[in-house]
ZAMARKE-13152 format. One record per residue (C-alpha): x, y, z; residue in one letter. Coordinates in pm, whole numbers, plus 32768, in hexadecimal, padded with zeros to 4 digits. Example, Ala and Ser with C-alpha at 12.3 -4.5 7.8 and 13.67 -1.06 7.14 Angstrom:
+------+------+------+-----+
|   c1 |   c2 |   c3 | res |
+------+------+------+-----+
| 84CE | 7E3E | 830C |   A |
| 8557 | 7F96 | 82CA |   S |
+------+------+------+-----+
***
This chain:
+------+------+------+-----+
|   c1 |   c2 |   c3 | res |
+------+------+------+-----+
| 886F | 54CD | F053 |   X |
| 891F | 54D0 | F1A3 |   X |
| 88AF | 53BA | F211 |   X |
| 891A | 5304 | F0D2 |   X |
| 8A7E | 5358 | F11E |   X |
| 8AC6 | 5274 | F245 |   X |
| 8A53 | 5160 | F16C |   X |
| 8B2E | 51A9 | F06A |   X |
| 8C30 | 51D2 | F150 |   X |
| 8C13 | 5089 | F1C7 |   X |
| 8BD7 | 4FF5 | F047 |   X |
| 8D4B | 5086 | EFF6 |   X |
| 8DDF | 501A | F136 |   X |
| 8D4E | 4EA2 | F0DC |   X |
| 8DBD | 4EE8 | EF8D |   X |
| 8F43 | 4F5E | EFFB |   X |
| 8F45 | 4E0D | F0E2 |   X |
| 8ECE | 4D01 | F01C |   X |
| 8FA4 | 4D9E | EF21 |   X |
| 90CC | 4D57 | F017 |   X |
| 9065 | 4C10 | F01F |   X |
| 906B | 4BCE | EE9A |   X |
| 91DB | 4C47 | EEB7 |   X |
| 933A | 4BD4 | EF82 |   X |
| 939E | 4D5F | EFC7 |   X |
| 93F9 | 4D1C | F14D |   X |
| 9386 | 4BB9 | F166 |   X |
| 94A5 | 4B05 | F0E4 |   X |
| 94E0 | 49D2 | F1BE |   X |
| 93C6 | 49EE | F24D |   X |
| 92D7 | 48C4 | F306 |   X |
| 91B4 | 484C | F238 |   X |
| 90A6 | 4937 | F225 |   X |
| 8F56 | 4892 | F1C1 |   X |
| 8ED5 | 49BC | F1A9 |   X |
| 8FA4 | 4A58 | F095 |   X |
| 8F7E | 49FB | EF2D |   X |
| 90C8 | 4991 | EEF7 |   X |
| 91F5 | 492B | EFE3 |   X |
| 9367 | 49B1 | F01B |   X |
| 93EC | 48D7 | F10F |   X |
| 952D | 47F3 | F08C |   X |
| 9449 | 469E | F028 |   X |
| 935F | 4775 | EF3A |   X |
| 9428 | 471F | EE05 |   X |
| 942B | 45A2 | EE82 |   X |
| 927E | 45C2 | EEB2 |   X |
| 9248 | 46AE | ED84 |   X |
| 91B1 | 47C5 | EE26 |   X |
| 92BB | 48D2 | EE44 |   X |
| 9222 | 4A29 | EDF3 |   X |
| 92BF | 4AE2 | EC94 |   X |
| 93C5 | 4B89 | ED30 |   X |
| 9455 | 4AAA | EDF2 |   X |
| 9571 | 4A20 | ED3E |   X |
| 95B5 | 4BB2 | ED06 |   X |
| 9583 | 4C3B | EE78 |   X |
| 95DB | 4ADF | EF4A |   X |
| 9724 | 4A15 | EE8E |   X |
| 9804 | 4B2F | EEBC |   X |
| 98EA | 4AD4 | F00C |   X |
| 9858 | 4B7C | F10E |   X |
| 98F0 | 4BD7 | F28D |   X |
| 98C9 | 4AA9 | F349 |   X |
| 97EC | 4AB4 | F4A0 |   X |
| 98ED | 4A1C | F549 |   X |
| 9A73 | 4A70 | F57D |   X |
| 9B3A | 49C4 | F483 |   X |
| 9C74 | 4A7B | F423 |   X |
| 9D35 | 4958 | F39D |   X |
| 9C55 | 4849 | F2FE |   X |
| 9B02 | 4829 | F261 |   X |
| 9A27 | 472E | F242 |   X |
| 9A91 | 45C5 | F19A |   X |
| 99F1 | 45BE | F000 |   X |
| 9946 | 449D | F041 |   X |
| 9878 | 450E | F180 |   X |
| 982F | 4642 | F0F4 |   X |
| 96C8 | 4601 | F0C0 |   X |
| 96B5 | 4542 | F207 |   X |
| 957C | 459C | F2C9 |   X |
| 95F1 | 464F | F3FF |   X |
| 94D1 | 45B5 | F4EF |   X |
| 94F8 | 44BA | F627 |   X |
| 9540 | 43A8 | F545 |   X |
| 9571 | 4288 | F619 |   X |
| 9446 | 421A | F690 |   X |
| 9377 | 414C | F5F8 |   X |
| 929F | 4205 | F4C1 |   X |
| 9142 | 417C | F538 |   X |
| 9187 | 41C0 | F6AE |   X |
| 917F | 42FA | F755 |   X |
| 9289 | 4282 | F85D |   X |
| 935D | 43BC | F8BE |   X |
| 927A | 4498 | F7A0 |   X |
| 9164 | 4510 | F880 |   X |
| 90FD | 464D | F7FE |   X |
| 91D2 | 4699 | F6FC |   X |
| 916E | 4763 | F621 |   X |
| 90FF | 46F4 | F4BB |   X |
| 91BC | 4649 | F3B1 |   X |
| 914A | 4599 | F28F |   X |
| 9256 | 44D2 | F23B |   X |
| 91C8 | 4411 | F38A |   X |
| 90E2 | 42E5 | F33B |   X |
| 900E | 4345 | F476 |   X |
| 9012 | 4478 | F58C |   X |
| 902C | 44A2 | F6FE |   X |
| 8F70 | 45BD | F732 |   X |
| 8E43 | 461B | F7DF |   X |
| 8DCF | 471B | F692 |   X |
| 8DC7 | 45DD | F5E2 |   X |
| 8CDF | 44D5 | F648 |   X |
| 8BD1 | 45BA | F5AA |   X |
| 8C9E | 451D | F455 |   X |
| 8C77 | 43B3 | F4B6 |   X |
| 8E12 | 43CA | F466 |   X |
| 8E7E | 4371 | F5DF |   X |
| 8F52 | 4274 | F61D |   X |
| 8EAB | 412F | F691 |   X |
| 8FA9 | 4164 | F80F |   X |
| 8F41 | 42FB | F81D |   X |
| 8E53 | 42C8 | F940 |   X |
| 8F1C | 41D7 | FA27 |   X |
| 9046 | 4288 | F9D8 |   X |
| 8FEB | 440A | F9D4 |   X |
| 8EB7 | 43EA | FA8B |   X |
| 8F69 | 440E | FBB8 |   X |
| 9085 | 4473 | FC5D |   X |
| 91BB | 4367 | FC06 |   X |
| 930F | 434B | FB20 |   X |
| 926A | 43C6 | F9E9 |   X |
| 9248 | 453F | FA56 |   X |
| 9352 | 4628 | F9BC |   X |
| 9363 | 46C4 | FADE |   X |
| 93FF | 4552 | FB7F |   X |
| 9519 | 4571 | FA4E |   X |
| 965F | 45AF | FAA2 |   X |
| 96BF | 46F6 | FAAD |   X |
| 97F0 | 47D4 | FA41 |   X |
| 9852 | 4811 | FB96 |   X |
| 9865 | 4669 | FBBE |   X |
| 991F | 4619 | FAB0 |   X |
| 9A21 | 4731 | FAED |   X |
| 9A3E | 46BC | FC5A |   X |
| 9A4B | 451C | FBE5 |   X |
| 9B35 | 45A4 | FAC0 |   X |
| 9C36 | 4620 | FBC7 |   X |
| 9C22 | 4502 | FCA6 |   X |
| 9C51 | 440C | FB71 |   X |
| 9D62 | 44E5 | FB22 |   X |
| 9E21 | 44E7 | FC75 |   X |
| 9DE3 | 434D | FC72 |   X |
| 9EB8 | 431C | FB33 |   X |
| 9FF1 | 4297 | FBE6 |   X |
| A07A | 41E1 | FA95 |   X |
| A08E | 4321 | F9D1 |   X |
| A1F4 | 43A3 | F95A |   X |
| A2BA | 446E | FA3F |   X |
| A368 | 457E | F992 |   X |
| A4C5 | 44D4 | F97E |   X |
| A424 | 43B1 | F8AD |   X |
| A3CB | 447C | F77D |   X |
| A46E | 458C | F6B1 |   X |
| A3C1 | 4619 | F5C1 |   X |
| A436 | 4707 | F496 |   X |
| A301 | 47B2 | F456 |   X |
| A3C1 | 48B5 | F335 |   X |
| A2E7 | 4989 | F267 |   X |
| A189 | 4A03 | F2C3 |   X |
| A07B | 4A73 | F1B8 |   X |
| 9F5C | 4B0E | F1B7 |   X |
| 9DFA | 4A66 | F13E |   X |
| 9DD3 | 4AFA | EFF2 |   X |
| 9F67 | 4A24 | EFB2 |   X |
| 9EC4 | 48C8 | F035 |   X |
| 9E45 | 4898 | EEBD |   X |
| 9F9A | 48D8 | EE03 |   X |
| A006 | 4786 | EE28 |   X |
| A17A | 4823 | EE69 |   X |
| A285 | 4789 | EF59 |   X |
| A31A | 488D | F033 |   X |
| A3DC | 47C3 | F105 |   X |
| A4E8 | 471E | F09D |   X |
| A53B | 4640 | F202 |   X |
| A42F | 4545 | F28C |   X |
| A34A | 45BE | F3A8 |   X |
| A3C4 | 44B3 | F4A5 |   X |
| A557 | 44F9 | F4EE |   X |
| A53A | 43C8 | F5E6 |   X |
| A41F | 42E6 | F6B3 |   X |
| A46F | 420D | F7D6 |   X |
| A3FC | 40DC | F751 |   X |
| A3EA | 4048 | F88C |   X |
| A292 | 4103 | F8C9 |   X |
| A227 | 3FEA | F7B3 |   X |
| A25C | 3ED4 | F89B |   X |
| A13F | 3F45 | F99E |   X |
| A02C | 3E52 | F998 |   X |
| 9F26 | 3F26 | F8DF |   X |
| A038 | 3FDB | F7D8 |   X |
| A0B6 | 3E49 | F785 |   X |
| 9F33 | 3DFE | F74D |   X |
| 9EDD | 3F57 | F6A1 |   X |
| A02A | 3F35 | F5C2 |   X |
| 9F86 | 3D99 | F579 |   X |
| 9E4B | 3E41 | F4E9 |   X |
| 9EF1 | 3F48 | F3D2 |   X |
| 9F49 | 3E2A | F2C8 |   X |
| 9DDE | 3D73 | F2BF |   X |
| 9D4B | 3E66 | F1C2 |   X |
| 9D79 | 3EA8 | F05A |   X |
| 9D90 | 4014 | F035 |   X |
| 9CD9 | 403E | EEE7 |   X |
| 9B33 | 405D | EF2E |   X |
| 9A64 | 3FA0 | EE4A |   X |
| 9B57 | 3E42 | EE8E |   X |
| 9AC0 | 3D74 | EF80 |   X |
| 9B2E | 3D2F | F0E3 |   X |
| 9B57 | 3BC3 | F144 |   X |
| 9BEE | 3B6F | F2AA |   X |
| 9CBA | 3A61 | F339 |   X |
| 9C36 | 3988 | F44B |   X |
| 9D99 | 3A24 | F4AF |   X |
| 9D2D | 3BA7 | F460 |   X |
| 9BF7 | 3B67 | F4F4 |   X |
| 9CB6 | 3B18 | F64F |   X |
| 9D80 | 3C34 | F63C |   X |
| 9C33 | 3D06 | F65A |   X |
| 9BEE | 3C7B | F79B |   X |
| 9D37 | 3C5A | F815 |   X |
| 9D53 | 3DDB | F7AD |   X |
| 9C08 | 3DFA | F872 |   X |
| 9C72 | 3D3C | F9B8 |   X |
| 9DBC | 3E21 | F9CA |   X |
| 9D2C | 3F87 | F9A2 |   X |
| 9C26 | 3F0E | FAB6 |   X |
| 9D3A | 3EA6 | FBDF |   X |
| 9DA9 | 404B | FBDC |   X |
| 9D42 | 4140 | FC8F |   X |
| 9CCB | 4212 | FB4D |   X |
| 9B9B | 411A | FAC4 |   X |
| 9B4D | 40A2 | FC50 |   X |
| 9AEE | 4250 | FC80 |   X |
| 9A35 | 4268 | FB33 |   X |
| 994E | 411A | FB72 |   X |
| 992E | 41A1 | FCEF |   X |
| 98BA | 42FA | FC79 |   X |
| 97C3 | 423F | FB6D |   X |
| 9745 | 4154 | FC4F |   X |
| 96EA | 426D | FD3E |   X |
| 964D | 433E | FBF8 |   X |
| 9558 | 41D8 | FBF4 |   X |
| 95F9 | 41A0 | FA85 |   X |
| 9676 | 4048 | FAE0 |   X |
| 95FC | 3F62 | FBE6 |   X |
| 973A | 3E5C | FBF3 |   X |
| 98A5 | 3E69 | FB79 |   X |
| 985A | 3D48 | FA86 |   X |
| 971E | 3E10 | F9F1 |   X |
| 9838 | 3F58 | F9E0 |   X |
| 992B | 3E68 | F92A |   X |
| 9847 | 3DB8 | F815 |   X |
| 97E0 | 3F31 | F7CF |   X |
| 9945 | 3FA2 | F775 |   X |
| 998B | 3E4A | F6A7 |   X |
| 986A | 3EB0 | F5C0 |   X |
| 98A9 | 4014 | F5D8 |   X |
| 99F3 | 4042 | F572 |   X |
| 9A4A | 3ED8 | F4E9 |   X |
| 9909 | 3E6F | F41D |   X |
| 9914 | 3E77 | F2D3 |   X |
| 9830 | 3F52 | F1D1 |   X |
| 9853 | 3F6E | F050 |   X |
| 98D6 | 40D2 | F023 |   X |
| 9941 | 4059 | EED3 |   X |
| 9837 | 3FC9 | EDA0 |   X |
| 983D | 3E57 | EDE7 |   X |
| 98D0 | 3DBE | EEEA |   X |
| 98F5 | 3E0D | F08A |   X |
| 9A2B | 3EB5 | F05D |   X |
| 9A53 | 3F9B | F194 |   X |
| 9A25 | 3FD9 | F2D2 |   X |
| 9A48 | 411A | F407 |   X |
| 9BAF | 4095 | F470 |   X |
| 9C27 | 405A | F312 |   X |
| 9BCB | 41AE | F2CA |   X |
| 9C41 | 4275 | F3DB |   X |
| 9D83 | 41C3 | F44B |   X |
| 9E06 | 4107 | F31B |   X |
| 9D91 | 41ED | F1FF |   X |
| 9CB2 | 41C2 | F0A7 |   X |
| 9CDD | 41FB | EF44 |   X |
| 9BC1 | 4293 | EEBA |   X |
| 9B97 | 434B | ED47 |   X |
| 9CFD | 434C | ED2E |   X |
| 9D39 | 4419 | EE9F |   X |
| 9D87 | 43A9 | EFD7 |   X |
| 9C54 | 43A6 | F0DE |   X |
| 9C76 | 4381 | F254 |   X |
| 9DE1 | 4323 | F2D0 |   X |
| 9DDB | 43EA | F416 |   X |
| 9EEF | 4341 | F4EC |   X |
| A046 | 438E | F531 |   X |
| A0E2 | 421F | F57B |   X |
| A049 | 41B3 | F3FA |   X |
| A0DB | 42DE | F375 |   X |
| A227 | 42C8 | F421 |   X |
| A236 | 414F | F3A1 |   X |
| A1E0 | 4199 | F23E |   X |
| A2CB | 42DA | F24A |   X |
| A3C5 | 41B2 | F2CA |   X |
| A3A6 | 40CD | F1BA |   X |
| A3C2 | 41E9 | F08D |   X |
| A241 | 41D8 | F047 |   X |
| A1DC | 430A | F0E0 |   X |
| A26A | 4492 | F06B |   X |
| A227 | 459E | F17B |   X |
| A1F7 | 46E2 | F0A7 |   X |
| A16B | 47DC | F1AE |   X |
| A0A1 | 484C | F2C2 |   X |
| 9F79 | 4939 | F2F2 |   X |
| 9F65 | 493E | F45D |   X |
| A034 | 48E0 | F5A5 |   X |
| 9F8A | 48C8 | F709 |   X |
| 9FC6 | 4978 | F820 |   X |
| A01E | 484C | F919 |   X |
| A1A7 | 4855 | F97E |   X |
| A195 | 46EE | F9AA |   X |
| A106 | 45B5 | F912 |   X |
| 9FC6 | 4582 | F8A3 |   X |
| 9FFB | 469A | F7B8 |   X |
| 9F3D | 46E0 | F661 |   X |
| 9FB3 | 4725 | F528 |   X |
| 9EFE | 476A | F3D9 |   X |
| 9FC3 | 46CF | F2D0 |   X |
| 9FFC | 46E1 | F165 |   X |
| A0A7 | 457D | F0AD |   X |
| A0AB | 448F | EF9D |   X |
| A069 | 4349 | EFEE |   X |
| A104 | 4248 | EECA |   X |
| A099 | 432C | EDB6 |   X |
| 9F3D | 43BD | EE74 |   X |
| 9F1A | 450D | EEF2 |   X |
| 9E85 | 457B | F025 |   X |
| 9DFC | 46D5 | F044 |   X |
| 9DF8 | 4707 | F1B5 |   X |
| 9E04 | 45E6 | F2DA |   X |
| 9DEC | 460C | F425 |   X |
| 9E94 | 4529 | F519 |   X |
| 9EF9 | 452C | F6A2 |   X |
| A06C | 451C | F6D3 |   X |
| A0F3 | 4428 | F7C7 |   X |
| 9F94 | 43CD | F857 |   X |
| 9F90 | 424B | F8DE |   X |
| 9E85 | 4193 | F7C3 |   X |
| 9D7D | 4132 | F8F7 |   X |
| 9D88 | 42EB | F918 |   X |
| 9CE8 | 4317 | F7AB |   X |
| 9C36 | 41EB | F7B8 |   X |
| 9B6C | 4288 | F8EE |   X |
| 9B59 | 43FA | F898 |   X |
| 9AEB | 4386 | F739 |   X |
| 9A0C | 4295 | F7D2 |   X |
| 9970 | 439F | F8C2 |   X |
| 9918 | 4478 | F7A8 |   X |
| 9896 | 437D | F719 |   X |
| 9786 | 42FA | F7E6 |   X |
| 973D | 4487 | F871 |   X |
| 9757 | 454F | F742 |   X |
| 9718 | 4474 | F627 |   X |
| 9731 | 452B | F4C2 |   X |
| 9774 | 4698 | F599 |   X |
| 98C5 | 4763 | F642 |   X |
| 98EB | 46AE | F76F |   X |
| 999A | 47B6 | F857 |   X |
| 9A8D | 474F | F939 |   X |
| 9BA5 | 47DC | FA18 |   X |
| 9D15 | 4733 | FA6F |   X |
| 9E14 | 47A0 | FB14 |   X |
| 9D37 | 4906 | FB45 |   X |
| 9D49 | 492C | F9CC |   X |
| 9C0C | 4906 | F905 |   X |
| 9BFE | 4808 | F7F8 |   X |
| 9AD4 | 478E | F723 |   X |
| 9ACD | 4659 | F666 |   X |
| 99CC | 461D | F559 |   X |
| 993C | 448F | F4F5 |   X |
| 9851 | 4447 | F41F |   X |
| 9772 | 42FC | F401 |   X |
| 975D | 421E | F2CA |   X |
| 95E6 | 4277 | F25A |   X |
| 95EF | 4151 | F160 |   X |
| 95BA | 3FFE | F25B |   X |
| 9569 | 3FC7 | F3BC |   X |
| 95D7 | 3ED4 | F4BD |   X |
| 9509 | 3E5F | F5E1 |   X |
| 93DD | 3EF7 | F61C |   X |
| 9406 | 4013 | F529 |   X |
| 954A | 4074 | F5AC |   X |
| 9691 | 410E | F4A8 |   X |
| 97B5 | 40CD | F463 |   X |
| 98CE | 41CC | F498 |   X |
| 991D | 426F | F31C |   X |
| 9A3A | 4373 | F3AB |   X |
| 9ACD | 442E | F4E2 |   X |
| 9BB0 | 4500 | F4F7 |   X |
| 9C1C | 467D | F5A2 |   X |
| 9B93 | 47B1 | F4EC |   X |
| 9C38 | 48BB | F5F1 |   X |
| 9CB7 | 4928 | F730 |   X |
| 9D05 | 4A8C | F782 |   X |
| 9D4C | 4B89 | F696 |   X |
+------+------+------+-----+
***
């Protein structure tokens, strides 16, 4: 009979676990387990194999991994896969041994051949030593270091005589969703306006007009609109900021020429992709620096010139803020609360007084290293972290995305 016991022992214990696995008690958000009967990570409802108790145990909000005491997560991207999303789904550049995801047509690492699921580049790529190791990524401690020196090169941003702002009333996140307006005064008290006739403001402020705000209406550009993408292009590259992000990526091996560097953030940020039902109606920069209507909210809009300029013109009702950096000089960050002609916005994040080539190359940065993740960087000595996301839907290139949002989820506490 003793003997017996062990084996029981060890029936139970199998029992217990693949009992564990027929449940999402402390697996919620979890990566793909082939091994378990049924799945708990955020694409389960999407594939139809979420385990019982998942819509019970996993859609309740949760404490985020990462530091975000101002802002969460844009609707739209919430069921963004958070992988290393731009590179090319049938390639494994920059995915050597990664570990397993099945939302990946093929894999890129060395459990997997066994499968016959490798990607047709795994051996010349991750059979040796080259650019496709993680351990060649860029690291935390590189992006904080290239974030400070890209910060420290951004000559054109505002000095603190050229803006006042009237910040007024500060809320706390559970307010952002009362849809109240606590501050009777606009944000900006006064801009130099002269900041707007710097080469890459004049181009950036050129751009904000091409795009019809609602999603689901088709964009159509000008042979004129179309310039003003390149001429926006040609600017941001003569400054200091963009020449120290293409150095540091063209020492990372990302980009081989400045011309290769440029095509990639034409189609990154100013390709379009149909975020709507019919019709290519979007696109990264539209998002992110001019704003979207979506379902009847506003989406994106993280800039401080557009929103000054709408505030300007009537269109645009600061309400609140959630959250003020700690920088005593410009760029700043502030997480805002305003209607924008009728449309709310929860909570948007923006720099304050930041030169357009500075977003354009932090965003960028994040981008390209931390694709679809919290891309940690450090300016001024403060941390900051800035999450993107890729647009899943359509691919330029060989297999490359588009840029669906940016924008900052924290600094310090």
């Amino acid at each position: 009979m003793r003997a017996c016991v062990p084996l029981i022992v060890a029936i139970l214990c199998s029992l217990a676990w693949a009992g564990k696995l027929e449940s999402c008690a402390s697996r919620c958000n979890e990566k793909f387990n082939r091994d378990a009967a049924c799945q708990c990570d955020r694409q389960c409802p999407r594939h139809g194999d979420c385990c019982e108790d998942y819509e019970h145990l996993c859609t309740v909000q949760e404490d985020p991994e990462e530091p975000e005491p101002f802002l969460g997560l844009e609707e739209e991207m919430l069921e963004a896969p958070a992988s290393n999303l731009y590179s090319a789904p049938s390639s494994c550049r920059d995915r050597c041994h990664e570990a397993f995801d099945r939302h990946q047509p093929c894999h890129c690492n060395a459990r997997f051949p066994e499968f016959g699921n490798c990607c047709k580049d795994f051996e010349s790529l991750c059979g040796h030593e080259g650019f496709s190791y993680s351990r060649d990524a860029i690291t935390k401690e590189e992006l904080q270091s290239v974030s400070e020196k890209i910060y420290r090169a951004d000559i054109n941003k505002a000095q603190k005589e050229d803006i006042i702002l009237n910040s007024q009333n500060r809320i706390s996140p559970s307010e952002t969703r009362d849809h109240v307006d606590r501050c009777p005064e606009p944000l900006f008290t006064y801009v130099n306006e002269k900041l707007f006739s710097k080469p890459t403001y004049a181009a950036f402020i050129s751009l904000l007009n091409n795009y019809q705000r609602a999603t689901g209406r088709g964009e159509h550009f000008s042979a004129q609109q179309l310039a003003e993408q390149d001429a926006f292009l040609r600017e941001v590259m003569k400054t200091a900021v963009l020449k120290e992000l293409y150095g540091f990526l063209r020492h990372q091996n990302r980009y081989s020429s400045e011309q290769e560097f440029v095509s990639d953030l034409k189609n990154m940020w100013f390709g379009l992709y149909l975020r709507g039902n019919e019709e290519e109606d979007s696109s990264g920069f539209e998002h992110v620096f001019s704003g979207e209507i979506k379902k009847g909210k506003v989406t994106g809009f993280h800039n401080w010139i557009r929103f000054y300029m709408q505030e300007k013109e009537g269109l645009l009702d600061y309400y609140s803020h959630v959250y003020d950096g700690p920088w005593d000089s410009y760029p700043d960050v502030l997480a805002m609360q305003f209607n924008w002609d009728g449309y709310y916005k929860e909570v948007g994040s923006a720099f304050i007084g930041s030169s357009p080539e500075f977003e354009f190359a932090l965003y960028s940065l994040c981008f390209i290293a931390r694709p679809g993740k919290v891309c940690q960087l450090s300016l001024g000595g403060y941390p900051l972290a800035i999450q993107t996301y890729p647009w899943d839907k359509s691919t330029y290139g060989n297999g490359k995305k588009y840029i669906a949002t940016a924008y900052v989820v924290s600094s310090t506490r």
